[in-house]
TORDREN-813344 format. One record per residue (C-alpha): residue in one letter; x negated, y negated, z negated. Coordinates in steps of 0.1 Angstrom, whole numbers, plus 5000, padded with zeros to 4 digits. Layout:
SITE;type;px;py;pz
SITE;A;X;Y;Z $
...
! end
This chain:
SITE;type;px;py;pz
SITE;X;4822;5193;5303 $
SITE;X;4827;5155;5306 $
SITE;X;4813;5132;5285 $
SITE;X;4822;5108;5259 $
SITE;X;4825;5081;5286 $
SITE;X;4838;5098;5314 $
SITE;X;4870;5106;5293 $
SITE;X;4870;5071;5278 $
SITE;X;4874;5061;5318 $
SITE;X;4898;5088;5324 $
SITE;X;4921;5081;5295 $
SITE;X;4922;5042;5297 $
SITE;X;4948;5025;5313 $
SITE;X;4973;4998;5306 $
SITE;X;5002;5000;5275 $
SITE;X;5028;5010;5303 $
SITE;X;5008;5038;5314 $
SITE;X;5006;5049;5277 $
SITE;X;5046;5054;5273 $
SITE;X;5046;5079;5298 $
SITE;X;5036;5103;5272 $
SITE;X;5063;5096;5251 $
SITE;X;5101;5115;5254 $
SITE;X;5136;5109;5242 $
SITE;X;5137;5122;5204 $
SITE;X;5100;5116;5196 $
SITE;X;5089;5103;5159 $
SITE;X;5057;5079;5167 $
SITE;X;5038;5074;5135 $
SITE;X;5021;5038;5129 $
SITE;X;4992;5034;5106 $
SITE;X;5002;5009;5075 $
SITE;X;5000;4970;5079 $
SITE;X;4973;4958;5106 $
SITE;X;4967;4991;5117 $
SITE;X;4995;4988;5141 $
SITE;X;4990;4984;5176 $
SITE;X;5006;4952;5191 $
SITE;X;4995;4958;5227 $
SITE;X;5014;4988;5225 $
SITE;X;5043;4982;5200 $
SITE;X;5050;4950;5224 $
SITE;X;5050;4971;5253 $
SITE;X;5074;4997;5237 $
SITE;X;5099;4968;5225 $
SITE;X;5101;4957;5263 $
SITE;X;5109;4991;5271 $
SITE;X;5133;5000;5247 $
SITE;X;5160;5009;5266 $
SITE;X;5144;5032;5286 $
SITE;X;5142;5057;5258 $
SITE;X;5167;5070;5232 $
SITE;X;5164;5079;5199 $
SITE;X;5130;5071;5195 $
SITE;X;5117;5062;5159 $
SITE;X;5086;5044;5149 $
SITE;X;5076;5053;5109 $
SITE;X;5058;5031;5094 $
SITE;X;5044;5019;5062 $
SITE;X;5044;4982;5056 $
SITE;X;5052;4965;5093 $
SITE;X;5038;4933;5100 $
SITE;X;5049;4919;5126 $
SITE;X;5088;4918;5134 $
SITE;X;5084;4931;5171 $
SITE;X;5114;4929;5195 $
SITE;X;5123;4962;5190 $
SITE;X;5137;4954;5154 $
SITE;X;5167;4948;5170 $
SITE;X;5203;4965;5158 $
SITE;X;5218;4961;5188 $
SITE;X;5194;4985;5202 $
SITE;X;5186;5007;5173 $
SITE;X;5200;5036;5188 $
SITE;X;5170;5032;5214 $
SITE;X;5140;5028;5193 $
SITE;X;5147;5029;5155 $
SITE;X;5123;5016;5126 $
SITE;X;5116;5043;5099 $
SITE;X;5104;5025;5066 $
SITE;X;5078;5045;5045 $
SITE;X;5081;5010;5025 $
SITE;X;5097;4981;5034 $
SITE;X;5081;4945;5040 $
SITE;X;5090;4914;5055 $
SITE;X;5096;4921;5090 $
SITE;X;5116;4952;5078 $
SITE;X;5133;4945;5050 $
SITE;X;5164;4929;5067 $
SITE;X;5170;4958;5090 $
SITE;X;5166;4982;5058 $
SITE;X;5191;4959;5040 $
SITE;X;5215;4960;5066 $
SITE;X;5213;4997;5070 $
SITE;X;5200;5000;5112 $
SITE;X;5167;5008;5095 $
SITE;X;5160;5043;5078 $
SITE;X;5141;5044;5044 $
SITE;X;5119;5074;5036 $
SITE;X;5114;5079;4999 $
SITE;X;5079;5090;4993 $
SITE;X;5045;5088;4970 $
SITE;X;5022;5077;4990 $
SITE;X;5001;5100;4982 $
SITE;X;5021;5130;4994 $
SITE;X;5027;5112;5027 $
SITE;X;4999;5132;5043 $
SITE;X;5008;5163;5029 $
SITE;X;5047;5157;5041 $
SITE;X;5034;5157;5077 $
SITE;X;5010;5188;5073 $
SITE;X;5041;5204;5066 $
SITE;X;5066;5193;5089 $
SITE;X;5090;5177;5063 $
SITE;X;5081;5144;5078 $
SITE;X;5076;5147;5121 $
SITE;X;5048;5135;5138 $
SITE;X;5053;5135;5175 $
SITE;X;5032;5106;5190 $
SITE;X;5004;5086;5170 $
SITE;X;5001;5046;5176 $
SITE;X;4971;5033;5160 $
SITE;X;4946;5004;5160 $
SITE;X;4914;5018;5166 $
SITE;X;4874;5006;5167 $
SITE;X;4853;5002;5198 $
SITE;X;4842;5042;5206 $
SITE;X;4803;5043;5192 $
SITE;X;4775;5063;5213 $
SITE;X;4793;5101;5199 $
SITE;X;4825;5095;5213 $
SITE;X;4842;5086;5181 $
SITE;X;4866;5058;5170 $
SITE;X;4873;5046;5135 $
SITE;X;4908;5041;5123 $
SITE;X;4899;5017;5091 $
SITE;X;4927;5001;5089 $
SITE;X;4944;5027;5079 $
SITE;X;4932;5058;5075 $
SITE;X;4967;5067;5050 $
SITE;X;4983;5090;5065 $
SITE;X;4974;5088;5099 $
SITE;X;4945;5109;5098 $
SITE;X;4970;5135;5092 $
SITE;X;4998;5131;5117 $
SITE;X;4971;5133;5144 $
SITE;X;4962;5163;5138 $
SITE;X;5004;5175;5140 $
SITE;X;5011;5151;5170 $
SITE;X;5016;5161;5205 $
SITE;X;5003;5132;5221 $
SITE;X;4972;5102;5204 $
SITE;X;4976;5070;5219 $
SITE;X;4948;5044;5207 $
SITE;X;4944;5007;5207 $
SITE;X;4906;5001;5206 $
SITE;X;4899;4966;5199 $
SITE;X;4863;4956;5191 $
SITE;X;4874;4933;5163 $
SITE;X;4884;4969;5142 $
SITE;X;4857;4974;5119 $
SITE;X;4838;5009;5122 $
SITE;X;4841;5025;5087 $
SITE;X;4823;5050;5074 $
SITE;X;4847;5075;5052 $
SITE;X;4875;5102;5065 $
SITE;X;4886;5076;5092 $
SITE;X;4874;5090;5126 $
SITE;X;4889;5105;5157 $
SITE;X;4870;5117;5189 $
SITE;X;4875;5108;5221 $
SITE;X;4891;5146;5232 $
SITE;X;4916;5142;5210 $
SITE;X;4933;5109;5224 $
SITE;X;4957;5115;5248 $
SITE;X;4957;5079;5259 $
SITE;X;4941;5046;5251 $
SITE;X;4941;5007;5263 $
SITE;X;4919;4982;5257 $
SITE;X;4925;4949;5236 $
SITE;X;4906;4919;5221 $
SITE;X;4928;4898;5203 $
SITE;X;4915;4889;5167 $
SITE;X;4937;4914;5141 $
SITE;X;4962;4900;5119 $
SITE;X;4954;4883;5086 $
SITE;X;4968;4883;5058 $
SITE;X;4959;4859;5036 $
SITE;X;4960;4863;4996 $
SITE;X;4994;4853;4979 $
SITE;X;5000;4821;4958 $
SITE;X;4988;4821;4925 $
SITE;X;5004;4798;4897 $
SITE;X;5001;4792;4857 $
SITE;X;5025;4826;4852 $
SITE;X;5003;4845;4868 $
SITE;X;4974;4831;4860 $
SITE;X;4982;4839;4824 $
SITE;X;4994;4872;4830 $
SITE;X;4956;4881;4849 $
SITE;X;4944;4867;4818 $
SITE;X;4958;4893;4795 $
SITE;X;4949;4917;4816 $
SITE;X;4912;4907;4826 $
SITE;X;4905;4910;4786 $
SITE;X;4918;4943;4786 $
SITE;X;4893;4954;4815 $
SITE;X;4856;4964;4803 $
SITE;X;4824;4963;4821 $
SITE;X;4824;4992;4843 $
SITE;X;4855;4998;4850 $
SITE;X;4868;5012;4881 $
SITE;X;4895;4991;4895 $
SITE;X;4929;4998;4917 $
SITE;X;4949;4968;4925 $
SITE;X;4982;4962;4938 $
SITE;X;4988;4937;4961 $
SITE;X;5006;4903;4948 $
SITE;X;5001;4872;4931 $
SITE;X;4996;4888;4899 $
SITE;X;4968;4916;4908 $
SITE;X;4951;4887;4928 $
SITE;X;4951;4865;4895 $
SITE;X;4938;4896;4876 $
SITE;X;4911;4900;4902 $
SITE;X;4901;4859;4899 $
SITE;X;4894;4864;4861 $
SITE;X;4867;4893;4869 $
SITE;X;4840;4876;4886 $
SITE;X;4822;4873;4847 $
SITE;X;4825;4912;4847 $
SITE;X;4797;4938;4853 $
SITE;X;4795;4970;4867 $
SITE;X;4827;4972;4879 $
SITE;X;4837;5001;4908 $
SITE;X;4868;4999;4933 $
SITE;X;4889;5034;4941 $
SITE;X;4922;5016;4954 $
SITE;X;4946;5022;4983 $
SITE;X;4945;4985;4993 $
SITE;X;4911;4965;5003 $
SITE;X;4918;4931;5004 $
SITE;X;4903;4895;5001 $
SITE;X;4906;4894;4960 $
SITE;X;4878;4928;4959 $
SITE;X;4855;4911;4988 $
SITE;X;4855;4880;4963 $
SITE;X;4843;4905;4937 $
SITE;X;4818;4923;4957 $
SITE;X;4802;4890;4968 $
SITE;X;4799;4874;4933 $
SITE;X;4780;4906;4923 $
SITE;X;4808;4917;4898 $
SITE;X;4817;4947;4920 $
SITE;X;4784;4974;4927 $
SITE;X;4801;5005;4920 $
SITE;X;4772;5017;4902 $
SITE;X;4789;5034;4877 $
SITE;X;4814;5053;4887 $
SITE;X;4819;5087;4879 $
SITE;X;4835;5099;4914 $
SITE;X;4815;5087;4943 $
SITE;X;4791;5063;4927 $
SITE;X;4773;5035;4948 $
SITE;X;4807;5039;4968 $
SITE;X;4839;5016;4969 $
SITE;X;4869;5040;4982 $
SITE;X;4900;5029;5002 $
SITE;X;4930;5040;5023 $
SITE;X;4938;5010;5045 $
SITE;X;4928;4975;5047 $
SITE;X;4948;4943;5046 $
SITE;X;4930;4906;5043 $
SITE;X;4910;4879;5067 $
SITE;X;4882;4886;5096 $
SITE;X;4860;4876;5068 $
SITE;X;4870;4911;5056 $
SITE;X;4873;4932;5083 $
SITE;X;4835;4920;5094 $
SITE;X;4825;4933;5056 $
SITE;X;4838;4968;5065 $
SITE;X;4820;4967;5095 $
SITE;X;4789;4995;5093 $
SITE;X;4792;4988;5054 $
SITE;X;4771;5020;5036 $
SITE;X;4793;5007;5004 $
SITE;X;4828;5007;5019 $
SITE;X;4844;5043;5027 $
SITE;X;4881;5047;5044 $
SITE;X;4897;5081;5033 $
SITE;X;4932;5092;5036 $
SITE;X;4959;5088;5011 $
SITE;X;4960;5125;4999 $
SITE;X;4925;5114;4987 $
SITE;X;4924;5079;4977 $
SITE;X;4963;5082;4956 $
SITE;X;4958;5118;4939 $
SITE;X;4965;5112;4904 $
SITE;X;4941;5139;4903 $
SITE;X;4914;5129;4921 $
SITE;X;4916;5090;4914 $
SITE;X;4918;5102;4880 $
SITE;X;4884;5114;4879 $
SITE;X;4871;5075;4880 $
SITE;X;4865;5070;4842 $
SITE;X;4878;5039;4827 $
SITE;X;4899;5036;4859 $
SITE;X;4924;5005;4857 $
SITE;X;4958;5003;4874 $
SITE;X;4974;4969;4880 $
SITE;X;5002;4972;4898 $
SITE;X;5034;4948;4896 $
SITE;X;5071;4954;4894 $
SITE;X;5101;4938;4897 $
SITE;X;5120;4944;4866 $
SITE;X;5117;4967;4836 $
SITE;X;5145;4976;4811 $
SITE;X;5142;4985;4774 $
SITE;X;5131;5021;4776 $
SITE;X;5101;5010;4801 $
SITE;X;5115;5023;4835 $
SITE;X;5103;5003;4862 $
SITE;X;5124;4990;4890 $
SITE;X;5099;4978;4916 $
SITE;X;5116;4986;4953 $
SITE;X;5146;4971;4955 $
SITE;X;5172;4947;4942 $
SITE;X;5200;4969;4925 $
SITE;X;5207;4988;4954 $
SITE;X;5195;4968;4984 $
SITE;X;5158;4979;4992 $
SITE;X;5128;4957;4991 $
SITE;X;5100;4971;4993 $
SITE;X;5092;5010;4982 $
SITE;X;5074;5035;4956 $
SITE;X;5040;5027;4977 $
SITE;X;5011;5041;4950 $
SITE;X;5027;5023;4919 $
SITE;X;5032;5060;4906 $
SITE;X;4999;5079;4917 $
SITE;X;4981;5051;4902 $
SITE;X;4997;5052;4870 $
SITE;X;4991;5085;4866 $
SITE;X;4955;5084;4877 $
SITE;X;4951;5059;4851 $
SITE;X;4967;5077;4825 $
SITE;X;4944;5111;4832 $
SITE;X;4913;5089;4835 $
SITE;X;4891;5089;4805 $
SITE;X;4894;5053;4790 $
SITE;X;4917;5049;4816 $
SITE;X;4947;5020;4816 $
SITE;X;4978;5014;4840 $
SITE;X;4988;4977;4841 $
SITE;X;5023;4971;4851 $
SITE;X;5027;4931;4852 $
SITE;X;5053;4908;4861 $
SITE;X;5068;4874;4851 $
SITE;X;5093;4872;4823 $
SITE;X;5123;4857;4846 $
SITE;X;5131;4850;4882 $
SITE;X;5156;4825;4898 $
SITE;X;5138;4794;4877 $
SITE;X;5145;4813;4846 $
SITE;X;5179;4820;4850 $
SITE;X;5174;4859;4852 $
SITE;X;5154;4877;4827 $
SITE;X;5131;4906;4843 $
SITE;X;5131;4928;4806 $
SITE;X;5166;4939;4807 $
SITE;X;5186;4964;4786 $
SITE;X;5191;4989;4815 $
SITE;X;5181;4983;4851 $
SITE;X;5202;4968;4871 $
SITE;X;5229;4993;4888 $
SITE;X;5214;5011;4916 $
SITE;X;5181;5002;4911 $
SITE;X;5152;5029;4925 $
SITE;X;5133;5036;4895 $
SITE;X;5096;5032;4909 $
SITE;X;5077;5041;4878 $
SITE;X;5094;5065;4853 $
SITE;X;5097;5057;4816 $
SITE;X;5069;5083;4805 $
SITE;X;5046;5073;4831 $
SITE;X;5044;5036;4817 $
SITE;X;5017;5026;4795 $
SITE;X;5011;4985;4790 $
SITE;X;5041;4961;4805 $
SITE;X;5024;4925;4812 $
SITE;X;5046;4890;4810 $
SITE;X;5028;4857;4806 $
SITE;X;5039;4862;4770 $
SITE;X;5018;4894;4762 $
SITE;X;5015;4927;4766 $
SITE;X;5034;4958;4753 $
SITE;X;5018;4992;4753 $
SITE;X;5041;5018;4756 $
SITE;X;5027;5053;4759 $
SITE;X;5035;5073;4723 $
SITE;X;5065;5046;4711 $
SITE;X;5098;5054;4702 $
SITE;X;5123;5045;4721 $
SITE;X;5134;5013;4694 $
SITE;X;5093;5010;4693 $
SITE;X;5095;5005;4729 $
SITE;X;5124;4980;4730 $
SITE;X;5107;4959;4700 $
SITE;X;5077;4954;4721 $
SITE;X;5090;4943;4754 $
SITE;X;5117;4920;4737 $
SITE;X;5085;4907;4721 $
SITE;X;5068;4899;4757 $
SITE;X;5104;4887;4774 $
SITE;X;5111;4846;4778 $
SITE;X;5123;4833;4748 $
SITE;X;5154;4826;4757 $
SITE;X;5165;4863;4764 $
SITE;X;5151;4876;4736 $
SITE;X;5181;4873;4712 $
SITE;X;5205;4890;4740 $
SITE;X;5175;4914;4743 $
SITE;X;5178;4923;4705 $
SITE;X;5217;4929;4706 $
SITE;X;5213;4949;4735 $
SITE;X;5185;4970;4715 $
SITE;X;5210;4977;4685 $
SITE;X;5240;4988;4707 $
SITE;X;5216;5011;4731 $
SITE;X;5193;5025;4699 $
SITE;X;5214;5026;4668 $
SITE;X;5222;5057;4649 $
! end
């Protein structure tokens, strides 16, 4: 039997050499965000017309490779788990496809063959002394199409952080790998203003030593996470890693020391933030990468005690349904774990799910509390999941209300200047 490094010899060759293993028809699954591969993506875009009907699912692209073209969609094809901002246009104009999902049942789609898995694409760490690379940039649900796919094609880079956790794949199981070195994406943490910075506020109150923390990604979860470095003893079970948790980790808020599941241990699905990060991960006894089927069950996340969602959305209407995915109809982003954190949090003993998000868009032209969502919105987070809604003016909790209880206290936490609309509204949709 060869070893480890006489099939790391055998198998390595250039990104060309790599397509050969792919065929006309074939769904190639792409970890989330950084995890993608750009030595091979780019070498797939160049190629595009060689193949037909070839579709690349993905959550949360990054960058906008050549191959997001519609002139030749019918060649190679995004497939949105959740769109982003190299995708979003294509999903808009309708040559993307959009797979509605939890992302927590992502991995449990493939097992079963609802979603396909044909070919695997991922980033992968330098192979250690046993033959094994570590996908910790995303672990999601990648760990799980590799086990249905036909063909594993790596990208080992020795800039991907080995992780400890459910994140590793052996050398005999890749079908094909190349080599690169360039320094993986960053992603830097959004801008953070007085809105949001009063929304974290009302939220970082809420949040007692101890807690175990999940947090979105967006201006508002990153302002939450700046008002917890005075906090103790908090623990981290999210799907996202990012720069705001390292900043908690390093100013000693964050030691994970008492949590109820896994304890000592912070838990995450994929990983999306600067070098700075990605060198953290690195061989970090703290730090495990698990799929999503793990990290996002309600279930299981649940079990944290005191576990606190915060999550934002992009509009929320009177009875407390969330629309956070798209714009009326057009798509903008997707469910992601809004909804499997939610309900972790609501399980969790102590537990609390933050939605949060400012009180108007368009300069204050547009109220985001609203009567009814907005025709053809994609309800993200349904009305009896929803527990505290968070403006910059306060926070409603939800959970047990009425429905003119609900619609009181979200017209109480709207801008000001919608609030009298808000209240007519109220009496036409809740009178007897």
């Amino acid at each position: 039997m060869q070893n480890a490094r006489e099939m790391y010899k055998a198998r390595c060759g250039s990104a060309l050499d790599a397509l050969t293993h792919l065929r006309d028809g074939d769904v190639i699954v792409v970890p989330t965000g950084v995890g993608e591969p750009p030595a091979l993506l780019s070498a797939l875009s160049e190629q595009r017309k060689q193949f037909n009907d070839i579709k690349i699912l993905q959550l949360l692209a990054i960058r906008k490779y050549a191959y997001f073209d519609p002139q030749t969609a019918h060649h190679v094809r995004h497939c949105a788990l959740f769109f982003s901002g190299a995708s979003r246009a294509a999903g808009q104009e309708g040559w993307a496809d959009f797979v509605p999902n939890y992302f927590s049942e992502i991995p449990v789609l493939i097992e079963r063959g609802d979603i396909a898995s044909d070919v695997v694409f991922s980033m992968a760490s330098s192979m250690n002394e046993q033959g094994f690379f570590s996908l910790s940039l995303g672990a999601d649900y990648t760990m799980a199409a590799i086990k249905k796919a036909r063909a594993v094609i790596l990208e080992a880079n020795p800039h991907v952080p080995f992780a400890h956790g459910q994140c590793h794949i052996h050398i005999s199981q890749v079908s094909a790998l190349v080599e690169s070195s360039e320094s993986i994406a960053e992603v830097g943490l959004p801008k953070i203003g007085p809105v949001q910075e009063a929304i974290g506020k009302y939220v970082s109150d809420m949040i007692p030593d101890g807690a175990t923390l999940q947090i979105g990604y967006g201006g508002i979860p990153d302002a939450v996470v700046m008002q917890l470095t005075g906090k103790n003893d908090l623990g981290v079970h999210t799907e996202m890693i990012g720069d705001g948790i390292l900043k908690l980790v390093e100013c000693g808020a964050v030691n994970n020391r008492k949590k109820t599941l896994l304890p000592g241990k912070m838990v995450a699905t994929f990983a999306l933030g600067s070098q700075r990060l990605y060198q953290f991960m690195h061989h970090n006894p703290m730090l495990e990468m698990h799929p999503a089927d793990f990290t996002n069950d309600p279930y299981i996340a649940g079990q944290n005690n005191q576990l606190m969602a915060i999550n934002a959305s992009l509009q929320v209407d009177l009875l407390g349904q969330c629309g956070s995915e798209s714009l009326a109809h057009r798509p903008y982003s997707g469910t992601g774990g809004q909804t499997d954190f939610v309900r972790a949090a609501n399980r969790s003993a102590g537990g609390k799910a933050f939605i949060v998000l400012p009180s108007t868009a368009k300069d204050d032209r547009i109220s985001r509390i609203v009567p009814t969502l907005s025709a053809g919105t994609h309800v993200s987070t349904s009305k009896n999941d929803v527990n505290y809604v968070v403006t910059e003016y306060g926070v409603a909790q939800l959970r047990g209300k009425s429905a003119k209880q609900r619609a009181q206290a979200l017209i109480a936490i709207a801008h000001p200047d919608f609030r009298g609309e808000l209240r007519a509204a109220a009496n036409r949709l809740f009178s007897t």
